[in-house]
N, C-alpha and C positions, 0 to 999 in steps of 0.2 A: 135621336141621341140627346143627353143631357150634358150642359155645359155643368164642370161642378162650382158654381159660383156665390155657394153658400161659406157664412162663416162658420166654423164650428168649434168648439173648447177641445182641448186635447183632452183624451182619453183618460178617466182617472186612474194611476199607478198603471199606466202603458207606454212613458215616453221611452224606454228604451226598443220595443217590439215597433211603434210607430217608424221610430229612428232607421228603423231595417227595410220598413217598406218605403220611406221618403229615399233613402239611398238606390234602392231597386231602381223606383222611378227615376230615379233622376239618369241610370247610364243610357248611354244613349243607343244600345245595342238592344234588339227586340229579347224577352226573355217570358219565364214562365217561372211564378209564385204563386204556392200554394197556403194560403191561409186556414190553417184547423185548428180543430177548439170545440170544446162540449157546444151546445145548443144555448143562449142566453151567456154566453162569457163575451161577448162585445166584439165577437171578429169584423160585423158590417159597419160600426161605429168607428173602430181603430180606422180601416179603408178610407170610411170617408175623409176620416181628418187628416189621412197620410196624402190623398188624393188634393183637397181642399187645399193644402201645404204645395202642394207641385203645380196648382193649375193646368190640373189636363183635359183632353176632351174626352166624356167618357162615354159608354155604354154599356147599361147594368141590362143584364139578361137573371129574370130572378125566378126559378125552375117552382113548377106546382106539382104534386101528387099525380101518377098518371102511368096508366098500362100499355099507350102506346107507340110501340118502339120506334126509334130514329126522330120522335116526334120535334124534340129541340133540336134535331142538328144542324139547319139551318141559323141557327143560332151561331156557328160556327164562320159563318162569312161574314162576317164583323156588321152584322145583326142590317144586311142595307139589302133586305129584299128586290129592291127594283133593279139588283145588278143585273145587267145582260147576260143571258146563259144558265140564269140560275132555273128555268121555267126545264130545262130537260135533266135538274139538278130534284127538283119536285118529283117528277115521274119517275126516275129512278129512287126515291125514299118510297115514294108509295108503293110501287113494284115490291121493294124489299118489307115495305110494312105487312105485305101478304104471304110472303116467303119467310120464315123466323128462322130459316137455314140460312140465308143470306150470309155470305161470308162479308166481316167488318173489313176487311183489310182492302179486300174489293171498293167497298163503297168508299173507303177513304182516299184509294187511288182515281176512282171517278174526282171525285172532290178537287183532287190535289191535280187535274190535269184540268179543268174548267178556272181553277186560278191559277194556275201558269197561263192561261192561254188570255188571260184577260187584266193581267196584275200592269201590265205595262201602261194602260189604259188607265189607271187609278191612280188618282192625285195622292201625294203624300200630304198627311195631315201638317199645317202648320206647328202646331202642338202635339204630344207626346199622345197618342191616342191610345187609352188602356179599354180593355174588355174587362169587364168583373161580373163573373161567373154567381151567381150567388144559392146556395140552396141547391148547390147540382146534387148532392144524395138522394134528394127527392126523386129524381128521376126517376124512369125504369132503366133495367138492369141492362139492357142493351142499347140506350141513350149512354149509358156511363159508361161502356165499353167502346160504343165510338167516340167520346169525345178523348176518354184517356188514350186510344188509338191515332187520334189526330195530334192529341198533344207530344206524341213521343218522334213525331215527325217533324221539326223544327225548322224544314226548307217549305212547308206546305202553308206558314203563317203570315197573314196579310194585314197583321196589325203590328204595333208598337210593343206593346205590351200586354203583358194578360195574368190579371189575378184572381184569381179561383178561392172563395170563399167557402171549406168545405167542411161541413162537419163529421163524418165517418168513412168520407170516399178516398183518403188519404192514400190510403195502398195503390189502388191502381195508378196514383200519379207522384209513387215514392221516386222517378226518378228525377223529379224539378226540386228546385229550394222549398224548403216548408218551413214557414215560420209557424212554430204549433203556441198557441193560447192558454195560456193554464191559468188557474184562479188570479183573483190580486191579490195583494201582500198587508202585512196588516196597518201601513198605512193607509194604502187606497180602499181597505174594508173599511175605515173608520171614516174617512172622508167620504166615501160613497155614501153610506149609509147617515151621517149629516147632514148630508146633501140631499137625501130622500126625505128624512122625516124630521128636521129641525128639531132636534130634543135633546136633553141631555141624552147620553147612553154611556153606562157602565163601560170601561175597557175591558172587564173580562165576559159580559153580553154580546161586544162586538168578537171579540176572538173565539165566545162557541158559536153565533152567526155562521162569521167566515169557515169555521170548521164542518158546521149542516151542510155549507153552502159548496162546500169546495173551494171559494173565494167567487163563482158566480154571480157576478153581478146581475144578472137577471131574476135567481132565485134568490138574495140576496134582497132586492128590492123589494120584492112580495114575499119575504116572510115578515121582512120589517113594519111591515105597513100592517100586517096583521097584530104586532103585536101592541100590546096594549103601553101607558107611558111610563106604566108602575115596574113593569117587566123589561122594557128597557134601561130603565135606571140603575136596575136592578134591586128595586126591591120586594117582584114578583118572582114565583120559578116560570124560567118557561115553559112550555111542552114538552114534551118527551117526543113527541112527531109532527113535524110541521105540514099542513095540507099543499103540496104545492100546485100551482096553476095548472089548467088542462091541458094549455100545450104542449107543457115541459112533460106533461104524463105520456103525450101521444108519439112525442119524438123518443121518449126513452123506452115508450111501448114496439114503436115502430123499429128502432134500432136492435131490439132482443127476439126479434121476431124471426129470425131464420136460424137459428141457436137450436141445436140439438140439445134434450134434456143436459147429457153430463155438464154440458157448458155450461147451461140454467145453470146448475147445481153449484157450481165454481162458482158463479158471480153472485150467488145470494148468500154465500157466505158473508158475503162484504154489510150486508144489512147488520146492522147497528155496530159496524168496524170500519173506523177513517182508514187505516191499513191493516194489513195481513200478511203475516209469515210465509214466506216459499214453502218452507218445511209443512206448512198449517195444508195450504192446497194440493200440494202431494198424496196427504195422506186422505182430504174429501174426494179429490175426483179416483173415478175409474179411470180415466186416461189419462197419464203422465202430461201430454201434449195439450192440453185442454187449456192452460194459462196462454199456454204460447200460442194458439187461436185465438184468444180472446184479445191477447195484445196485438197481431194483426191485423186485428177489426178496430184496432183504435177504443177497444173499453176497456183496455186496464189497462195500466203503466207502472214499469221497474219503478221502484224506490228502495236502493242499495238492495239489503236483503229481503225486501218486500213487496209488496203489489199494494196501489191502490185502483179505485175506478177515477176512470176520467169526470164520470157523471153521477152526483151523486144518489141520482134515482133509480139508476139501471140495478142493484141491486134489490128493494125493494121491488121493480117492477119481475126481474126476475123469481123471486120466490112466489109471488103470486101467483106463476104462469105453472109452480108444481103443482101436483097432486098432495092432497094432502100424507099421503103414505112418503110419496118424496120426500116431503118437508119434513115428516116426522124422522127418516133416514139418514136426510144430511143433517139435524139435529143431531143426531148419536153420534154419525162423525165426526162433523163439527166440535161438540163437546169432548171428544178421546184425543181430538186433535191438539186443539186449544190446551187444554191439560199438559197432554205432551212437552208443550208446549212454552209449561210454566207462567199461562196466562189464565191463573182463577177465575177473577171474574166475566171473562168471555165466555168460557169453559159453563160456568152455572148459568148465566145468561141464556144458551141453550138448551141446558137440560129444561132449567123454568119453564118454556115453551113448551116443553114433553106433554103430552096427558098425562102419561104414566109416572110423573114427577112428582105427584103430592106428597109424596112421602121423606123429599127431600125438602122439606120446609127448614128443618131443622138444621140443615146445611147450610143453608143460604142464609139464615142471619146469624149463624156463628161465622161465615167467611167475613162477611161485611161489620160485624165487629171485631176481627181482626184486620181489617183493613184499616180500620179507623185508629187501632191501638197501632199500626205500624206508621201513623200520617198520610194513610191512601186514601184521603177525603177522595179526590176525585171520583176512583175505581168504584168506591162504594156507594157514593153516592149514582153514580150509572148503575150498579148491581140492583141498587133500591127503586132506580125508574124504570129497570126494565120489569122487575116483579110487581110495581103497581098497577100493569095491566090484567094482573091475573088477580081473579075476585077473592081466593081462596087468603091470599099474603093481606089483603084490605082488613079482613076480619079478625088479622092478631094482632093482639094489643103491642104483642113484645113488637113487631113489627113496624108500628104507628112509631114507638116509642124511639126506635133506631131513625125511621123517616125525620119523625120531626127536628132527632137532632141532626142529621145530616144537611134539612132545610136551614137549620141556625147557623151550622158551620160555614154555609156556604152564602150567609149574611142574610138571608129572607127570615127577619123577625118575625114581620106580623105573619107570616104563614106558618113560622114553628110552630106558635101562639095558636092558629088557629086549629093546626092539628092536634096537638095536646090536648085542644078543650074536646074533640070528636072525639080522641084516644080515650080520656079521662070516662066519657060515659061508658064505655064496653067492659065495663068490670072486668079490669085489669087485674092481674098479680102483684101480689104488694111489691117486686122487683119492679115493673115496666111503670107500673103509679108511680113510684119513686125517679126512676128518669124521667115520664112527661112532666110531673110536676115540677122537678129542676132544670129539664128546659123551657118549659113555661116561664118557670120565673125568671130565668136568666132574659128570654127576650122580654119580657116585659121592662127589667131593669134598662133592653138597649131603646125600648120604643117609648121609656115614660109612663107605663099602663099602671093603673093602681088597683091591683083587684085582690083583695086579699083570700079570694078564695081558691088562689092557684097549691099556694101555700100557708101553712102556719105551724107554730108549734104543736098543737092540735091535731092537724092533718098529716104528719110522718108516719108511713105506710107502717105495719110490722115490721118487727126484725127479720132476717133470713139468714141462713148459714151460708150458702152461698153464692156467688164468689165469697171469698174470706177478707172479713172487715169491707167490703163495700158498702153494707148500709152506714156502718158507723162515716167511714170516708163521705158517703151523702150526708151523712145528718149535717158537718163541718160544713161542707156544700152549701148547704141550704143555709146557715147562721149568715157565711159573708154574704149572699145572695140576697136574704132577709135585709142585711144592712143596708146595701146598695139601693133598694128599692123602699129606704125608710119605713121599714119596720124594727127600730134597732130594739126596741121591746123585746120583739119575739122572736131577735135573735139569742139575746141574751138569756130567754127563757130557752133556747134549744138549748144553750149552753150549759146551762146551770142541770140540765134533766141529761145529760152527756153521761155516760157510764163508758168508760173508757171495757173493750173487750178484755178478756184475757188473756195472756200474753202477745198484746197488742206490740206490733212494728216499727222499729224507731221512727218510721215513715210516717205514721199517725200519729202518733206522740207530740212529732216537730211540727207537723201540722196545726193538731188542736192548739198549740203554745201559739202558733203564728195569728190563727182568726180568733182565741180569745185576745189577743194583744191588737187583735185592729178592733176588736168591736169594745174592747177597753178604750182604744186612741180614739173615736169617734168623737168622746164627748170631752175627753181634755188629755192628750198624749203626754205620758212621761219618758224621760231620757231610756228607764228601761225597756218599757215597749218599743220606743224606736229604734234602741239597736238591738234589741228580735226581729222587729221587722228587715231593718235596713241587712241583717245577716239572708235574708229568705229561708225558703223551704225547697230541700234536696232534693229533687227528681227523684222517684224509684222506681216500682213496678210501674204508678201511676202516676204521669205527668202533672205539673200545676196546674192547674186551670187557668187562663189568661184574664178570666176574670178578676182572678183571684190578685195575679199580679198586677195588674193593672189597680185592685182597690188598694193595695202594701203601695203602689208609686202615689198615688193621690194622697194616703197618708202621709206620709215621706216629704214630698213638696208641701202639703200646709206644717209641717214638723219643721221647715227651715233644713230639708238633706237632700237639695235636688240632688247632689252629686250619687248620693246611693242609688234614690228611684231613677236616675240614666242608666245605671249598670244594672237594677234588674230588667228594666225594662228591653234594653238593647242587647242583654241575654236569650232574653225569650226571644226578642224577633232574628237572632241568628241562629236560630233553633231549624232546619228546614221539616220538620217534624211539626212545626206549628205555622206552618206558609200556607193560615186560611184568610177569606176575608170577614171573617169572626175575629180572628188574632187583630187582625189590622181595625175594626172597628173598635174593638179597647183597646189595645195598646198606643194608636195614631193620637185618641184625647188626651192620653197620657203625657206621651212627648210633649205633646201640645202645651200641657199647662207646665213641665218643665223647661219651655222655652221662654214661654210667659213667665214665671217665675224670673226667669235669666234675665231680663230684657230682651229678647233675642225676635221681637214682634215680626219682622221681615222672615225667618227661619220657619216661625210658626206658620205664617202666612203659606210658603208654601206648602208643608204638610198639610196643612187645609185643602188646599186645590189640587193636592197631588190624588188624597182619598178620596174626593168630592170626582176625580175623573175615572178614578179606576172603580168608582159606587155612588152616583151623582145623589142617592137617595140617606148619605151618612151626611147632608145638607140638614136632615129635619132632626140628627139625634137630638136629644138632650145636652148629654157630654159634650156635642161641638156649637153650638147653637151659640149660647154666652159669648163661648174660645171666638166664634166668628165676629161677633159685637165690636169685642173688647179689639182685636186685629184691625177691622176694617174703622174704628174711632183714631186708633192712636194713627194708622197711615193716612188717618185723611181723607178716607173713600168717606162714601155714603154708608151711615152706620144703620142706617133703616129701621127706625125706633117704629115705624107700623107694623112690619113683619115681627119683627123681636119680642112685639109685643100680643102679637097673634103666637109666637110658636110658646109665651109663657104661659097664656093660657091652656095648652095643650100639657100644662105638667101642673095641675093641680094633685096636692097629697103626695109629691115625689119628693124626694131629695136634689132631686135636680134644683128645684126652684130656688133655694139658696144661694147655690153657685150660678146661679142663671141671671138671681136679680142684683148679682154682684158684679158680673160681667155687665147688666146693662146698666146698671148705675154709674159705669167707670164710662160708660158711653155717652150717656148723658154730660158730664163732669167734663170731661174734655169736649162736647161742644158748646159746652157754656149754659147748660137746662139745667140752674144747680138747684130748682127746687124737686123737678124729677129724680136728678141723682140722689137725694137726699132720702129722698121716699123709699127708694129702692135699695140702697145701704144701709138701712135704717133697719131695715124690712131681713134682711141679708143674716145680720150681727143678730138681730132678734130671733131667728128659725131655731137658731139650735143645731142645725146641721152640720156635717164639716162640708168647711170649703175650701175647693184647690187653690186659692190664692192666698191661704191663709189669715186669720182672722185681722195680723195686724195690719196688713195690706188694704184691708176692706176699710179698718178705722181709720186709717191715713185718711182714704178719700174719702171716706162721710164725712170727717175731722175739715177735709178743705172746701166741701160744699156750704157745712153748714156757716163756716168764715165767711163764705163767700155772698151767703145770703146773712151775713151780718147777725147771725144768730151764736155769737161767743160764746155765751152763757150756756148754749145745749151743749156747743164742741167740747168745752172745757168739761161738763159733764160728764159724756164721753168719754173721755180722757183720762178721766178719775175712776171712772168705771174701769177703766182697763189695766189701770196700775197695780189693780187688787187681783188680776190674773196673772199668769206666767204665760206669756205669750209667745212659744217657741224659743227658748231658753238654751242659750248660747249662740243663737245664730245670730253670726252683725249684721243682715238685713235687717231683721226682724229689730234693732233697740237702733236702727241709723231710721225704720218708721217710725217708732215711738219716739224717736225725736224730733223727727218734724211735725209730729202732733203737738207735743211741747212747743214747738216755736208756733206752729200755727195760732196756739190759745195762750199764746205769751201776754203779757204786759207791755202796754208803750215802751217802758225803760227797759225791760229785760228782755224783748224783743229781739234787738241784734245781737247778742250773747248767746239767747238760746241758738239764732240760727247760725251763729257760727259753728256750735256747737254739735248740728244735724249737720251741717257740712261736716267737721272732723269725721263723725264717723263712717260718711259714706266713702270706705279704706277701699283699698281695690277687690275685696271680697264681696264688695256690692256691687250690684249692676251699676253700670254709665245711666240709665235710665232713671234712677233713682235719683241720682246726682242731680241731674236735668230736674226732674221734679222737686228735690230741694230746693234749687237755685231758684225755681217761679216761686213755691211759696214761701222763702223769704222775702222776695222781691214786691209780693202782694201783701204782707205783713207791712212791711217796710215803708207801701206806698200809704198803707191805711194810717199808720204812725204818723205821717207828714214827711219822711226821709228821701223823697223823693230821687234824689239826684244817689244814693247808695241800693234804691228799690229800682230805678228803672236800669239800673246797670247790673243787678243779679238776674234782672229778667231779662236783659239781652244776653248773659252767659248763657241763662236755662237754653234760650232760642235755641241760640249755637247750636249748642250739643243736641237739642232733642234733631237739627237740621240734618247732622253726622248723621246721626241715627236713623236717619229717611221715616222722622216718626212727622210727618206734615201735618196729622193732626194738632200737633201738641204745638204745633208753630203756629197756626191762626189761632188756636188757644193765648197764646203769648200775646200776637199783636192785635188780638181782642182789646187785653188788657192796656199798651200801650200806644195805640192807633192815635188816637187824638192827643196824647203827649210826649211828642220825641224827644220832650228837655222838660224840664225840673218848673211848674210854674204854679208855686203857693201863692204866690201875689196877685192873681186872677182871683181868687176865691174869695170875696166877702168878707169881711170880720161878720156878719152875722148872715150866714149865706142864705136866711129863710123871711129876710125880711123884703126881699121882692117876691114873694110866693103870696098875693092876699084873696084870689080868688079860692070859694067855697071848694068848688069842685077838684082843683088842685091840692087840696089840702087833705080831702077827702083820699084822693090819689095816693098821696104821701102817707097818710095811717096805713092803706092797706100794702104798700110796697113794705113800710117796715113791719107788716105782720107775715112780712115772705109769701104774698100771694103771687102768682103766676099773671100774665098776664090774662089768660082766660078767664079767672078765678075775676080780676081786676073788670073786666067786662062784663060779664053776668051781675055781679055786684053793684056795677056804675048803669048800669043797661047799656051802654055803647057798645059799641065793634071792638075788636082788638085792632084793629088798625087806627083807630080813635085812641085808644089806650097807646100804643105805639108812640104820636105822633103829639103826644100829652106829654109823656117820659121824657120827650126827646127835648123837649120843651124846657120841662122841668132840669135837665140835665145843665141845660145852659144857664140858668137860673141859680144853681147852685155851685157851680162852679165843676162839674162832674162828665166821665164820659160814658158811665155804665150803669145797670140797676144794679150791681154788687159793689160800687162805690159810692151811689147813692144810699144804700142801705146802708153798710159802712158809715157814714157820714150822719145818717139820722141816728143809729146806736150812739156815737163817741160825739154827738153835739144833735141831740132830738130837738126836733123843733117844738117851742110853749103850747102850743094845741094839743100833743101827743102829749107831753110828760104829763100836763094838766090831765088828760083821760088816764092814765098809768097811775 
């Protein structure tokens, strides 16, 4: 016997089925629990921890493969061979092991009078002594007949208790409690499987998992471990059939083994079907009754109107075990059934298998794009995995062309990508070129790829008559797609070569007005494109494109209207006709930067990590990459200017890189790297592109880097630049930043006047965030003027409020600035604060600090360390009466020291 005096974790998603066996154990009347459950669903692990929980004494009896009969049933005297009596208990098994007529009822009455005659005799266990039967289906067939004979005898038991851990033998011992095992749930699939391979994982990879899996944690385990980290994330597809382990093959081989074909036949229906119709199996089997056998044997089970199997390989293993005439039979059923049915894609699923099916090629991607035109990404995209098996569907292009966008819809860019480019070589029909090419390009826009040979004006396939206006509907296609992926060139050139059909549909019409008015808005939006855009485009035969809306909301928020781009935005995503994880990959940036626009960084923040779970791999887009920067700077996390600055090299020649080096310049800026921020706002305002934060957003903060490194004369510049543009024209965000660019580049004396001023206008149509960021850069203004005691009191307002706002970045932002002065102290500072400065090397120091060098820059240049550099400033700082290098700089612009002016 083994004491159980191990510790063990509870079961993952089993505390209620555990809960059943702790209560067993615990009554103090002897009983009998049968534990069932597929092969690998964790019935011997739940035991233990129910057992582990009770402290009992146990004894595991764990049954092998084996022909010969009564072989275990000494297994049945509570496993203590040396009892007295049991030696004429042997001779009668063996006797009967010779006779296979042996009647069971006999030998269990033997049984049952050598413990009567010896029970009086036998100590009562201190503790609760349980038997746990483990793997009895293994047995042979007339081991299982006597023990389920002895079980039903319950004066003949000489133990405490007794659980039987069974995985198919369930009938013979339907008349004890059964607690039966079914998969786990999609919390405990999600926790298992982090628990297995520490990685991100997609939430909808874990829920088709769990769905292969049945919820089996045993096959669960070894599929996940096979697959790769890209596939996980989801930004690979996975298989279409997963290899599972040999044992789980041998148990579900072993379990289908005494199955007369028609039952075969029943249960290979279920191959590539999680359930199945009553009506569906009625009309495959020859025999009505064939369900209702197979549910007695414990492999199939009711679900309301339907059946599924316990296991999900018994199906698979059964079709194999046909003939191929079989298979080819219940194919035909199968398919008449399905049909019947009202279930298309099952229904073609097995015709495709047919030989005799080539001829329905034709069928089967006209079903799957009407699947896709009804929102049945799913179905279709299974109709298209189950035909990539067959060589015959590989070799059409129009084929490739429906795959690949099935793979994009369902968020695997770089795979659409890669199909397209294989589609593209098989000299397509100017029809299927025209779709690979525009999904090509569209995932290129989601993964940053810059290849111009997917598309161009240039390469638009021929015309075709039909569908009616589809190519014209691509060619519009293709212009925003072009934009999107900074080719605004040759979108314009598709535009301008546009021949509107004849008598084209108001559907086209309202279209083209929409993507010429965004690829007009790109380079400088008027009132009247925006409210085209902000109006949309009607839904008619054929859907918007979500890319499409998604590029109308990005216009929209650098236009100054987040309030529009929310309404279209939050139209399409209550569309359930567009419930992909395509939809969600542009539409989610969208939000995104309408939240950002808002102030709303906390709101943003979750949408981030909401998509980042349900698709860990929309972590590298472009579109969220900056959105992530900008979020994790203003809250205070770690803004990770190494990664940020590895994923911008990953977008060279995009458009992303605009809005990219926007968002990390605003990263920089708030933790204080304002010669970095400057670089990169600089860089931002210079692209040309549009950006979701809108341009005068981006001058605000270059405007208060360049302040900041004491460089006026650029900001004001700047500034002046910008006046000669219409920068979002009428929105009060957009003239409450232009005013705090004005106070930033203000004058000594006009200084508090302007910043009053950007205060008035941030009315309640501005964000609270903006507010907060006036108040600091007055307050920085104010301190540079000398106003000390009116600057370090707007910059405790800013605090405040950014504190509201759970923005903590922007709070050690502040008490960067006011750390070493919590009061007002001009009288510390020198009448000529450079006249303790007289070593060479220090002076040296001060030329390059007022040339806006970096500290790095400062080391190279000096040959020292940067922590030499560091420890020089800090120096210098006290020296000058100063607590920062942007008040040191500050301080050398509005009083340079005689060595510098003298070189100037």
């Amino acid at each position: 016997m083994q004491s159980a005096g191990r510790t063990l974790r509870s079961p993952i998603g089993r505390r209620r089925e555990q809960q059943v066996l702790t209560d067993f154990l615990n009554v103090p009347e002897p009983g009998v629990l049968v534990v069932s459950g597929p092969y690998g669903i964790g019935k011997s692990t739940l035991v233990d921890a129910a057992l582990t929980e009770v402290g009992a004494t146990v004894t595991k009896l764990r049954y092998t493969p084996g022909a010969e009969p009564f072989r275990t049933a000494l297994d049945l005297l509570h496993g203590q061979p040396a009892r007295p009596g049991l030696a004429d208990l042997i001779e009668l098994l063996q006797t009967a092991a010779g006779d296979r007529t042996a009647g069971t009822g006999m030998i269990v009455d033997r049984i049952g009078d050598l413990i009567a005659g010896q029970s009086a005799t036998w100590a009562e266990p201190d503790r609760p002594a349980v038997i746990v039967h483990e793997d009895l289906e293994l047995s042979d067939p007339a081991t299982l007949e006597l023990c389920a004979e002895f079980l039903r005898r319950a004066s003949l038991w000489p133990w405490s208790h007794l659980v039987v851990v069974d995985a198919a033998a369930a009938g013979p011992l339907s008349r004890h409690p059964t607690v039966e095992i079914s998969g786990l749930d999609d919390a405990g699939i999600r926790a298992m499987l982090q628990d297995t391979v520490g990685t991100p994982i997609a939430a909808w990879v874990a829920d088709r998992l769990g769905q292969v899996c049945h919820g089996n944690p045993g096959l669960l385990r070894a599929y996940a471990r096979r697959l790769t980290p890209e596939q996980l994330a989801g930004a690979a597809p996975m298989p279409q059939r997963f290899d599972p382990p040999a044992e789980f093959v041998a148990r579900a081989g072993a379990a289908i083994a005494p199955l007369a074909p028609v039952d075969l036949a029943v249960l290979a229906v279920f191959d590539h079907q999680h359930r199945v119709p009553a009506a569906v199996l009625e009309r495959v089997a020859d025999d009505p009754a064939a369900a209702e056998r197979l549910s007695r044997r414990g492999l199939i089970r009711p679900d309301r109107d339907r059946w599924r199997t316990a296991d999900p390989l018994l199906a698979a293993a059964a079709r194999g075990r046909l003939s191929s005439g079989d298979q080819d039979e219940l194919d035909r059923r199968a398919e008449a059934a399905f049909a019947a049915a009202g279930d298309g894609p099952a229904a073609l699923d097995h015709r495709c298998r047919r030989a005799e099916a080539a001829a329905d090629d034709a069928a089967l991607l006209e079903l799957a794009v009407g699947l896709f035109q009804q929102g049945e990404l799913e179905a279709a995209a299974r109709l298209l995995d189950a035909a990539a098996d067959q060589p015959r569907y590989a070799e059409s292009a129009r084929f490739r062309a429906l795959r690949s966008r099935a793979l994009l819809e369902q968020g695997y860019a770089a795979s659409a990508l890669a199909e397209t480019t294989t589609g593209l070589r098989s000299a397509p029909d100017p029809r299927s070129e025209f779709w690979l090419r525009i999904t090509g390009l569209e995932a290129a826009a989601l993964t940053g790829a810059d290849d111009p040979a997917i598309l161009s004006a240039d390469r638009i396939p021929p015309a075709y008559a039909e569908p009616a206006e589809e190519h014209a509907w691509l060619r519009l296609r293709a212009a925003h797609l072009l934009g999107l992926t900074g080719s605004a060139e040759e979108a314009r050139l598709i535009l301008e070569r546009f021949d509107r059909p004849p008598g084209a549909s108001a559907e086209l019409v309202a279209l083209h007005r929409v993507v010429a008015a965004l690829v007009t808005a790109w380079d400088r939006p008027a009132e009247a494109d925006l409210d085209l855009l902000a109006a949309g485009v009607p839904d008619g035969a054929r859907p918007v494109p979500v890319s499409l809306i998604a590029g109308i909301a990005d216009v929209l928020v650098a236009g100054g209207r987040p309030e529009a781009a929310r309404r279209l935005v939050g139209a399409a995503l209550a569309d359930p006709g567009r419930h992909t994880v395509l939809a969600e990959l542009h539409l989610t940036p969208a939000l995104v930067s309408i939240d950002l626009w808002e102030g709303r960084y906390p709101v943003a923040g979750r949408r981030i990590r909401e998509l980042e779970r349900l698709c860990p791999a929309a972590a590298g887009l472009p579109t969220l990459a900056g959105a992530e920067v900008r979020v994790r700077a203003a809250q205070g996390q770690d803004d990770q200017p190494q990664r940020a600055a590895t994923l911008r090299s990953r977008l060279p020649g995009s458009p992303a890189v605009a809005p990219f080096d926007a968002d990390l310049g605003y990263g920089h800026l708030v933790a204080g790297r304002y010669q970095a921020a400057a670089i990169c706002l600089d860089a931002a305002l210079r692209a040309g592109h549009p950006l979701r934060q809108g341009p005068a957003e981006v001058l605000a903060d270059l405007v208060e880097a360049l302040v900041a490194l004491g460089r006026t004369d650029q900001a004001d510049e700047a500034v002046r630049r910008a006046d000669g543009r219409d920068h979002e024209p009428g929105c009060p965000r957009t003239a409450a930043l232009l005013a705090r660019c004005r106070a930033l580049t203000a004058t000594p004396e006009h200084a508090a006047a302007a910043g009053d001023r950007a205060l008035d206008l941030c009315t309640d149509a501005v964000p609270e965030v903006d507010r907060a960021r006036t108040l600091i850069a007055q307050g920085r203004v104010l301190l540079r003027c000398g106003d000390g005691t009116r600057g370090l009191a707007r910059l405790r307002d800013g605090r405040e409020l950014m504190g509201h706002l759970g923005l903590d970045g922007w709070v050690r932002h502040v008490d960067r600035l006011v750390r070493p002065r919590s009061e007002p102290t001009p009288a510390t500072r020198p009448a000529d604060p450079w006249q303790r400065v007289v070593r060479e090397r220090d002076r040296t120091l001060l030329a390059g600090v007022a040339n806006g060098l970096t500290h790095d820059q400062l080391a190279r240049s000096g040959y020292i360390s940067r922590r030499t550099v560091a420890n020089r400033l800090k120096a210098l700082y006290e020296l000058a009466g100063v607590s920062s290098k942007s008040e040191l700089t500050a301080l050398i612009v509005r009083n340079p020291p005689p060595w510098i002016s003298a070189s100037t």
